[in-house]
C-alpha positions, 0 to 999 in steps of 0.5 A: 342721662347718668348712670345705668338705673339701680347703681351706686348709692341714692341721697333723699333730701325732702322739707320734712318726714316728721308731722301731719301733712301729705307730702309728709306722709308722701316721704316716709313712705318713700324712705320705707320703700327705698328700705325695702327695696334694700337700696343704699340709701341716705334720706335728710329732711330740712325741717326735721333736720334744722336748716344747717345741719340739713344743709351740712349733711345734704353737702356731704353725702352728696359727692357720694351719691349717684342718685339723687332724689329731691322731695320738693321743688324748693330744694332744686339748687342742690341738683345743680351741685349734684350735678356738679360733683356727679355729672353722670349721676340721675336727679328725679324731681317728686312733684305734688301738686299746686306747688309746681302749678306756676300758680302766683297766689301759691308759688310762682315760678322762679325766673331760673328754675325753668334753665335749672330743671331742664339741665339738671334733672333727668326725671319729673315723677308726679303724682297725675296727668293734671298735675303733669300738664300744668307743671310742663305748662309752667316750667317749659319742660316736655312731657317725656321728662315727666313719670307719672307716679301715683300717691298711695295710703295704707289699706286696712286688711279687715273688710270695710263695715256692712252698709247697714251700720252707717248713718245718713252722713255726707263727709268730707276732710279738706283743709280750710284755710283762706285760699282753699276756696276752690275746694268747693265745700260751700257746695256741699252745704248748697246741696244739702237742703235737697237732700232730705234727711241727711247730714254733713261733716266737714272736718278741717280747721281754718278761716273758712270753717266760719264762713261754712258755718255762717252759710248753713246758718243762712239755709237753714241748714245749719242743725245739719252741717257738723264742723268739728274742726281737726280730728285726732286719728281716732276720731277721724277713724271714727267719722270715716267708720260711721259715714256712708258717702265721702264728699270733695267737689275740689277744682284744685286736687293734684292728686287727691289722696283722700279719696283713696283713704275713703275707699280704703275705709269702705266709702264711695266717693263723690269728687269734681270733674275738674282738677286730678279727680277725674283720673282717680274716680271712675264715674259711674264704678267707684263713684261720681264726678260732677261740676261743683257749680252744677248743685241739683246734679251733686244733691242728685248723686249724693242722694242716690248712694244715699237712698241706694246702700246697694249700689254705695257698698257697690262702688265702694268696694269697686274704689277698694279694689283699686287702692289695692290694685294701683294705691296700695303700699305694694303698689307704691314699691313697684312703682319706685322700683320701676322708677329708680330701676332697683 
């Protein structure tokens, strides 16, 4: 479909490189790649950019650009015009997460995106098999046009700190915006009063941190539950440093790259069974997946990595060791290596 793989010259055209967020990260991380794989390589980003000089830019490079690289499904008409003035070019589609779901309450799927991503592009790189099920599901597209192309964060090269120095802290990093539900964080809080002596931070900003608030106050829990908001870097580098177990019980992860960032800090993870969670987390080795409706068996594991700082360390290290093996940076390199074929 196209070109030989690692010929001619590629085009990167994203919503933003610049700023907080995951897939901002997600696409520097990709324009660092194609450099160090010395790719030639454009990279236009709309939003850092501006909408017409991206535009203009993204026209102009694209007759000159045999692969095309398309950072977000709302960008998919310029593979239409890639493919246009490149017929023989290749076109891979990155894919994230709930974007590419169908969900209507996020973003439904437009009536010609299925024709437009079935013609045009040769390849779907998403970030897990959830996520590929439900984007082949919502577009119609067979399963052997997708890759499955992991996320993956940056892991601190100094040793994670001894268990010993740790508090009795639950944490636990999310958005908290009103359709964030589904992220569970209320469970967290349900579970806490079955767990003695222990605290929970939930850091995040949003309409839901009042509501959390309001149902720690409800269990009596409230002197126990920390809502701090946002965080700076350092402060959040700081959270990460002095809890000892990472909590997100999320139905809705595509991905979930915070429990990435928790192993890499030296964390054992507890995530749900539902969602792309499963597929990161390895129940029982680097940490546990529970149903997030099911609150004694959540007390009940996070209670035991809790009392048990031996088998925390354990897991954590265990988590550690895959973000280096399969999450790393090198890993992500390869990974695009192999999918571009440079």
């Amino acid at each position: 479909m196209g070109n030989p793989p690692g010929q001619g010259r590629a085009l990167f055209v994203g919503i933003a490189a610049r700023g907080h967020g995951g897939i901002q990260a997600f696409n520097r991380r990709v324009a660092a790649a194609l450099a160090s794989l010395s790719v030639p390589a454009d990279v236009v980003m709309r939003a850092d950019e501006g909408d017409w000089r991206f535009a203009r830019r993204a026209l102009r490079l694209l007759p000159a650009s045999d692969l095309l690289l398309i950072g977000h499904v709302n960008l998919l008409p310029l593979a239409a015009l890639h493919r246009l003035v490149r017929p023989r070019g290749r076109r891979i589609l990155f894919a994230h997460g709930i974007e590419v779901w169908g969900d209507p309450t996020y973003r439904a799927v437009r009536r010609w995106e299925p024709a437009l991503l079935f013609r045009t592009i040769s390849q779907v790189a998403v970030v897990s098999g959830y996520s590929r099920d439900r984007m082949a599901a919502a577009f119609g597209l067979p399963h052997a046009r997708f890759t499955i192309f992991p996320n993956a964060v940056d892991l601190p090269p100094d040793a994670p700190r001894a268990r010993g120095t740790r508090q009795r802290l639950v944490l636990a990093v999310s958005r908290l915006g009103a359709a964030e539900g589904a992220k569970n964080l209320d469970a967290l809080i349900r579970a806490l009063p079955l767990i003695p002596g222990a605290r929970l931070m939930i850091v995040g900003e949003g309409p839901l941190r009042d509501s959390l608030r309001r149902l720690a106050e409800t269990l009596g829990v409230a002197g126990r539950v920390d809502l701090p908001g946002a965080l700076d870097p350092a402060a959040l580098a700081h959270a990460f440093a002095v809890a000892s177990v990472f909590a997100l019980p999320s139905s809705k992860e595509g991905f979930g790259i915070v429990y990435l960032e928790a192993w890499a800090a030296g964390l054992p993870v507890v995530g749900s069974c539902h969602g792309a969670a499963g597929e990161v987390i390895r129940d029982g080795i680097d940490g546990f997946t529970i149903d997030p409706a099911d609150i004694a068996a959540l007390a009940e594991r996070l209670r035991r990595l809790l009392d048990d700082p031996a088998l925390a360390q354990a897991m954590a290290a265990a988590g550690r060791a895959r973000v280096a093996q399969h999450y790393s940076a090198p890993a992500f390199v390869a990974n695009l290596r192999a999918l571009i074929g440079a």
